[in-house]
N, C-alpha and C positions, 0 to 999 in steps of 0.2 A: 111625084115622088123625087125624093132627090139622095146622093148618091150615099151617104149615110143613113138615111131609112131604107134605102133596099141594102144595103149591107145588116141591117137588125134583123128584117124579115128573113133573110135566107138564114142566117143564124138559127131564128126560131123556128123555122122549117125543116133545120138539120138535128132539132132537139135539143139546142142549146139554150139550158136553163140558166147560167151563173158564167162570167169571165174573170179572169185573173187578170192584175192591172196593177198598172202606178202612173198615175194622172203627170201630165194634162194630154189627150186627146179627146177630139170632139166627137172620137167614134163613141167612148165611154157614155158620153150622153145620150147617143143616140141608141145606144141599145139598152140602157137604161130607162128609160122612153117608152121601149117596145118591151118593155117588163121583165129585160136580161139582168136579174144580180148582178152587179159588179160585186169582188173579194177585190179590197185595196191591199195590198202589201206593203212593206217595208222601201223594195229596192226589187230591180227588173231582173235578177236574177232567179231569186225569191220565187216570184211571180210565175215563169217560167218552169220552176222546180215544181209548183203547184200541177200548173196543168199538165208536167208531166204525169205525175201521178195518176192527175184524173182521167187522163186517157187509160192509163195501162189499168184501174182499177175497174172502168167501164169496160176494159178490154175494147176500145175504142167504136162501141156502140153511140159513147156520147165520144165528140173528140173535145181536149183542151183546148182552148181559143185564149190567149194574151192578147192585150192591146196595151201599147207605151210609147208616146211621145216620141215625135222625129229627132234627128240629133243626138242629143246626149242618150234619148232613154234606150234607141236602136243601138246604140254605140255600145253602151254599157253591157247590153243582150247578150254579145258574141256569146260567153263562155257558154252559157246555157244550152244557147240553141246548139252550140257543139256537142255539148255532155249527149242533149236529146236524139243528135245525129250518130252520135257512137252508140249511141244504145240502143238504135232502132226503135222512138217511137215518135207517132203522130201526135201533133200539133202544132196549129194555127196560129202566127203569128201576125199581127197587124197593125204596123206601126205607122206613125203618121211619118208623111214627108212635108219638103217644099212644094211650092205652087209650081204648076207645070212649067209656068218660063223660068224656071229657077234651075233647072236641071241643067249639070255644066259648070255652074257659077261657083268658083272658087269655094270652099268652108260647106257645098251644101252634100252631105252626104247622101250616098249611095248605095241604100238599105239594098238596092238587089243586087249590084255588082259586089257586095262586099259579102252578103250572104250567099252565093251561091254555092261556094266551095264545101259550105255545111249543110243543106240544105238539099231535100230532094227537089222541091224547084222552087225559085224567086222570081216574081215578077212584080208589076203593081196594077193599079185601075189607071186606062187614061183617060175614062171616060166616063160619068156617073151611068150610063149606060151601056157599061163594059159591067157593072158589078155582080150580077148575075151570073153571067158565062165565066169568068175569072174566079166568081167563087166554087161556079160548079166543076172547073179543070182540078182546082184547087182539092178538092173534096175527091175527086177520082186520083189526085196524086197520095193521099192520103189514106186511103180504102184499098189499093193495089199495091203487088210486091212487097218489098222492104217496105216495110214502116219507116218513117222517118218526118223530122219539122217541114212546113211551106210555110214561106216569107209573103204575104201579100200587101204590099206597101200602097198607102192611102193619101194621094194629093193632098195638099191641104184646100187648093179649091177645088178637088172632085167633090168632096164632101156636101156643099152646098148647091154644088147645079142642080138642076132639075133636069128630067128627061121622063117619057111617057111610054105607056107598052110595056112593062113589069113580066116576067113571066120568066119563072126555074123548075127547073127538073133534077129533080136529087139522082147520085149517081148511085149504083148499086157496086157490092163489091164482089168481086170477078175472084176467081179461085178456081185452080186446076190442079189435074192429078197428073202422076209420076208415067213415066213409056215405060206400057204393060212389060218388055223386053227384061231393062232396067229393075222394076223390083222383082222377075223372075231371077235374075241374076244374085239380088242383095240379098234375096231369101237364101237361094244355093248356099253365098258364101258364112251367111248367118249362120244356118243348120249344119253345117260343115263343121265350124269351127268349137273347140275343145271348151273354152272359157273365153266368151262374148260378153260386152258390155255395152249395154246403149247409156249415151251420152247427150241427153234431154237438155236443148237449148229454148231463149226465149219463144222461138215460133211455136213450139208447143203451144203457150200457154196463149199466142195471139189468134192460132187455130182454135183454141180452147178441146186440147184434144187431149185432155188429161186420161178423159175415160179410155180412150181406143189405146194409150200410150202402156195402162196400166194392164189393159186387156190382151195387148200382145206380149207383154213381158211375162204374163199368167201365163201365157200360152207356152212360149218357148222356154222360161223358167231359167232369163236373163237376166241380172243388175243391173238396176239405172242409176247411174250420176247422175248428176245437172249442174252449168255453168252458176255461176255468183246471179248471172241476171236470169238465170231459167230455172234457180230453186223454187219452188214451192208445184213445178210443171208433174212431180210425183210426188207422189204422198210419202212425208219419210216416214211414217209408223209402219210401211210395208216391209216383210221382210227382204224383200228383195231389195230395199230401198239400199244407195249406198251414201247417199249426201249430197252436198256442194262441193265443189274447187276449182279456186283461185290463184290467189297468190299461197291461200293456207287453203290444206284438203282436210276435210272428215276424216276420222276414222277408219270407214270403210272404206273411200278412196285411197288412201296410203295403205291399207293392206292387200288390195284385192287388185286394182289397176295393173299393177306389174307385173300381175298373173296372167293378165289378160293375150289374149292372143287376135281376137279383133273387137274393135271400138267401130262402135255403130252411131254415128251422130245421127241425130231425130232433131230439127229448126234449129240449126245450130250451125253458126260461122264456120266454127274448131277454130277461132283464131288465139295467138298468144296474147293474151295480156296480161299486165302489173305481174312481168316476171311468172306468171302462170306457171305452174310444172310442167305444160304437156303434154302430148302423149309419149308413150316410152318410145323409144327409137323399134323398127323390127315388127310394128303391129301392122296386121292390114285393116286397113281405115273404110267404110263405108260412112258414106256422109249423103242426109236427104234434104232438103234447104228450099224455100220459095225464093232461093235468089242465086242464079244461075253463077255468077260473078264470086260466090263463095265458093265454088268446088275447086276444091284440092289446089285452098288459095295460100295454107301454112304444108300441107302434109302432101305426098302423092296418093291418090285414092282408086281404090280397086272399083269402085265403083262407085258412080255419082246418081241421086236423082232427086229431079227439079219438081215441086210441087207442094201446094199447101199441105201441112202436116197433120193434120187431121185426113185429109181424103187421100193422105198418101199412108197413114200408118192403118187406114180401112183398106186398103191396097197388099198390102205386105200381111195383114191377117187373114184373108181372103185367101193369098200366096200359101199362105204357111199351111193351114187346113186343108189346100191340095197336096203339096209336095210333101205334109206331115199331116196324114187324116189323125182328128183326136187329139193333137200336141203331145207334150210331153208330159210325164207323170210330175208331180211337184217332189223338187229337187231338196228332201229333209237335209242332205247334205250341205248343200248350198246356205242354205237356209240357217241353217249351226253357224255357219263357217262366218256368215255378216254377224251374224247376233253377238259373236264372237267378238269378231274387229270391232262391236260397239263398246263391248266392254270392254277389252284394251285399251280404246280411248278415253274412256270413264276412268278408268283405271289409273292411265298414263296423266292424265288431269289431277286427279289423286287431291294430295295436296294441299292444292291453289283453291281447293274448296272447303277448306277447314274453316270454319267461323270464330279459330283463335285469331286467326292472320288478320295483321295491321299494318302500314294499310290495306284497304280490301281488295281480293285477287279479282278482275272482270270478271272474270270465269265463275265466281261465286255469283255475281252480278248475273249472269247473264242464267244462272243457274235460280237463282230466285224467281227471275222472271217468268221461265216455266213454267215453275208453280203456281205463280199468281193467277195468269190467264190462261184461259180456254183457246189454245191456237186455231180451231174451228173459228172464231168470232173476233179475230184479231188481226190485225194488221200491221207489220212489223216492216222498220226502214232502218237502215245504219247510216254513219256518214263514214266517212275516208278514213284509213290506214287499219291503225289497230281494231276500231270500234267493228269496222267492215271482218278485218281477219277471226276475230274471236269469234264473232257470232254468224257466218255465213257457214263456217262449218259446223257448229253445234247448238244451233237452236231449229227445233226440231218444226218444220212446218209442214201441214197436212192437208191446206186447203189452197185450190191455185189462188194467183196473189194476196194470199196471207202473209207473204212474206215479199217486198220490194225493195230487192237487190239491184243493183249498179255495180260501173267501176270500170269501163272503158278510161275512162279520163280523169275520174276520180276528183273532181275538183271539192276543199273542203267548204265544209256548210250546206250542201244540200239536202241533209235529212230532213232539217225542219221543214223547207217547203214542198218536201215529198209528201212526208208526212198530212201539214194543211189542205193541202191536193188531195191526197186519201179519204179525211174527213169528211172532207166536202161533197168525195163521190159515193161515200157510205157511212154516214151518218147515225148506221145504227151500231158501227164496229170500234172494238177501243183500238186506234191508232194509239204506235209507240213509235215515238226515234229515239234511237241509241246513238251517242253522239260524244266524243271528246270535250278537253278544254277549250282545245286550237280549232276546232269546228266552230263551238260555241262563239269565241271570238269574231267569225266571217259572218255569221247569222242568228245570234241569239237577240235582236231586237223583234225577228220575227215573232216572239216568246205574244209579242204585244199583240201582233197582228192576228193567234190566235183566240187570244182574249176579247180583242173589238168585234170579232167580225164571228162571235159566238161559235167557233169549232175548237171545242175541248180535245187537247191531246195530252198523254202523257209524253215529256223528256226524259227518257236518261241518263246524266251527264253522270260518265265516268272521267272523272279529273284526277290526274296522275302528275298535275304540273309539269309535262314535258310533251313535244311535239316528234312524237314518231321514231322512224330512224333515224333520225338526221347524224347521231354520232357516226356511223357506216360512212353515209355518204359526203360529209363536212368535219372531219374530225378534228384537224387544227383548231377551225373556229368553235365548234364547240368547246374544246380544251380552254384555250385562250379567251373567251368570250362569254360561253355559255351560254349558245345561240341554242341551243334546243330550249331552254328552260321557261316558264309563264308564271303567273302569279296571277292570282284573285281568287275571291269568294260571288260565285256565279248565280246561287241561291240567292244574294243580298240584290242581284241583279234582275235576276225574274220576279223574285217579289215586288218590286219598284214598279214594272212592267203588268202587274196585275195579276200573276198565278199565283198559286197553291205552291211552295216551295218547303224544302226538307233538306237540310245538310245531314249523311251520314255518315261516320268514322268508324261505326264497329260492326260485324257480319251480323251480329244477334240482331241490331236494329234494322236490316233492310227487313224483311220480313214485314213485319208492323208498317215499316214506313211506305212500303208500296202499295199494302194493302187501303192504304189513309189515303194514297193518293190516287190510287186505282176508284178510287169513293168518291172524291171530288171529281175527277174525270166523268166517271157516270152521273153526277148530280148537273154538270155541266161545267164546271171549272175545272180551266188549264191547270196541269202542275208539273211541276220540273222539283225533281229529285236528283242533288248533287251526289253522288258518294264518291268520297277518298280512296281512289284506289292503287296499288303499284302499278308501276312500269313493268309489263309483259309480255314480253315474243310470242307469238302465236306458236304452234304446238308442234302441226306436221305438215310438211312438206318434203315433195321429191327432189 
């Protein structure tokens, strides 16, 4: 066997059905061979953005695997693999390099010293009979703690040596509970406090502890937020439910937060990010995290505990049921008071949802969409700025990853390859990205990639002809220049490219048009629906 075929096999023994990729590597062959789908992409970015997805969409039962060319194609990678490191999730990257004496030599880059600073570990093969043990560290850095990308870089003469004696052992993934001491304590100050709020991060939904999340909040008859990347970790059609926030908050986070007297983080950083609102100064902060390294890393916290989130929120119910036999009765008060903050937002939106308005408001957009699909069977991604602001606080998702949120790093374009990544790990769900002009721009050849390579998704291209804040933060050039502004017709673009396209300009017509395309989507054809829409500040924030 040689060192490319035991890299196929241990793939297929980890359950790795399909890779993400942009040729040329001779791994691509070889696990194509061993009867791995390759998905060829566009560009290494792309690719990347893919298996993000499919990791988080398997909830990392299957992990993403990329494979891309030494040099350029590794080079090209960073951003990505960064986005995946801020965002805390797993996958596998495996790029080729130069041949072992080449390491040193002027021009030959140095996929592991360059990755490591993103990356929860880099290393490579030096030996086609290192492949085995290097995949299976690999796979345990992977399945433990923080989620996050591994770099495994691949000689370009390991691949063909030979070596004999084959033999892997897949690692199991390790998970622990919180110091009994600790959540006696978190409960105290839980039960204690007047107006408590748990604040549902991605660990949630990597514990897959939706149910225990939703069961303790029943219990104490507390509001749950969740971060941009930890929505969908509670059902928002719950009354208790209060939304997302980010950079923009729901509704019910802009009315209720400030009320709050402690904020309970459940797999969640509590770090700031993209200008985040948060938390109000003056709250006492309990935070429970499988990553030791985030306690009371932005906030001071009365109490910290370390522990998977699922066997840590079975933990804290077990707590509760002693120090409160029965819980609490359900709070009709409470209850009013969100339902309330919903329709004030509805309300405060007003408006921007008229189907007189010309161009058309996102928010009508993203209001259409609603309708169309069943958020139980849907899978929903944004890309960068506005597209991200409007819809993380008010599109309403009820099943865990139905909705994949981002935005550590926020780089534009990556809806689409989130999205193709989605398709690919559920096949039977209508994936959507919602997605700017200026997104469109970095990644709309992907449009192709989902056409060739048979995974239909719907686009939403909301085009406003303009890119972001930029007046705020550039305003001379703007002035003088017109640097925020774009131009094109993106329909004439994806059409070229193979999908289903629909420009619309008037609110009466989405309706119809999503419906047509929501039709092709499920007959199997991609489509991208452009609409016209204004330039829109998102709504609320602290």
């Amino acid at each position: 066997m040689n060192g490319g075929e035991a890299l196929a096999e241990v793939l297929k023994r980890e359950g790795v059905e399909q890779i993400f990729c942009f040729p040329s590597s001779s791994l691509i062959d070889a696990a194509a061979a061993a009867g791995i789908r390759p998905i060829v992409g566009r560009e290494e970015r792309s690719v990347i953005n893919m298996a993000d997805a499919y990791s988080r969409v398997t909830n990392g039962r299957s992990i993403g695997v990329v494979m891309v060319q030494g040099g350029p194609g590794i080079e090209h990678s960073f951003g990505s693999i960064a986005q995946a490191y801020a965002d805390s999730v797993p996958l596998l990257m495996l790029p080729g390099g130069v041949a072992r004496g080449r390491y040193g030599v002027r021009n030959s880059f140095d996929a592991v010293e360059a990755y490591r600073p993103i990356t929860k570990w880099a290393s490579r093969f030096t030996t086609a009979a290192s492949v085995p043990e290097q995949l299976r560290r690999a796979f345990v850095h992977l399945r433990s703690g923080r989620p996050g990308p591994v770099v495994l870089e691949m000689p370009a003469d390991v691949v063909a040596e030979q070596f004999d004696g084959f033999a892997y052992h897949s690692p199991e993934r390790p998970r622990s509970a919180a110091d009994p001491a600790k959540v006696t304590e978190a409960v105290r100050l839980l039960l204690s406090a007047e107006r408590p709020v748990f604040y549902a991060g991605q660990g949630v939904l990597w514990a897959e502890a939706t149910d225990e999340l939703v069961e303790l909040a029943e219990l104490v008859q507390v509001p749950v937020m969740t971060s941009y990347i930890g929505k969908s970790a509670f059902p928002e059609n719950h009354p208790l439910a209060l939304g997302a926030g980010g950079a923009a908050l729901s509704a019910g986070i802009y009315h209720l937060l400030p009320k709050a007297d402690l904020v309970f983080g459940i797999g969640s950083s509590l770090l700031r990010s993209l200008g985040a609102h948060g938390i109000p100064a003056g709250r006492t902060i309990v935070q429970a995290t499988a990553d030791p390294d985030d306690l009371g890393a932005e906030y001071p916290i009365a109490c910290g505990l370390v522990g998977d989130a699922k066997l840590v929120l079975t933990q804290l119910i077990e707590e509760v049921r002693s120090q409160l036999p029965g819980g609490r009765p359900t709070a009709t008060g409470l209850h009013a008071e969100i339902a309330e903050a919903r329709s004030a937002g509805r309300r405060e939106i007003g408006d921007r949802l008229s189907p007189e308005a010309k161009p058309i408001n996102p928010y009508r957009v993203i209001d259409e969409i609603m309708r169309a699909v069943d958020p139980a069977t849907t899978i929903i991604t944004h890309d960068s700025g506005y597209p991200r602001d409007h819809l993380a606080p008010t599109y309403e998702s009820v099943v865990p990853r139905g909705y994949l949120g981002w935005g550590q790093t926020t780089p534009l374009g990556s809806s689409l390859g989130l999205a193709l990544g989605a398709k690919a790990a559920a096949p039977d769900k209508t994936v959507i990205a919602f997605m700017g002009d200026a997104a469109f721009g970095q990644s709309g050849l992907e449009v192709e990639t989902s056409v060739r390579n048979h995974l239909p998704i719907l686009v939403v291209l909301v085009n406003n002809g303009e890119m972001g804040v930029y007046e705020k933060m550039q305003p001379v050039a703007v002035e003088r220049y017109g640097l925020k502004y774009l131009s094109g017709k993106y329909g004439d673009v994806a059409a070229a490219l193979g999908a289903h396209t629909e420009r619309v300009e008037n609110a009466w017509d989405l309706a119809p048009a999503l419906a047509k395309a929501l039709e092709q989507v499920a007959g199997g054809q991609t489509a991208v629906l452009e609409v016209i829409t204004t330039p829109e500040p998102f709504v609320f924030r602290l």
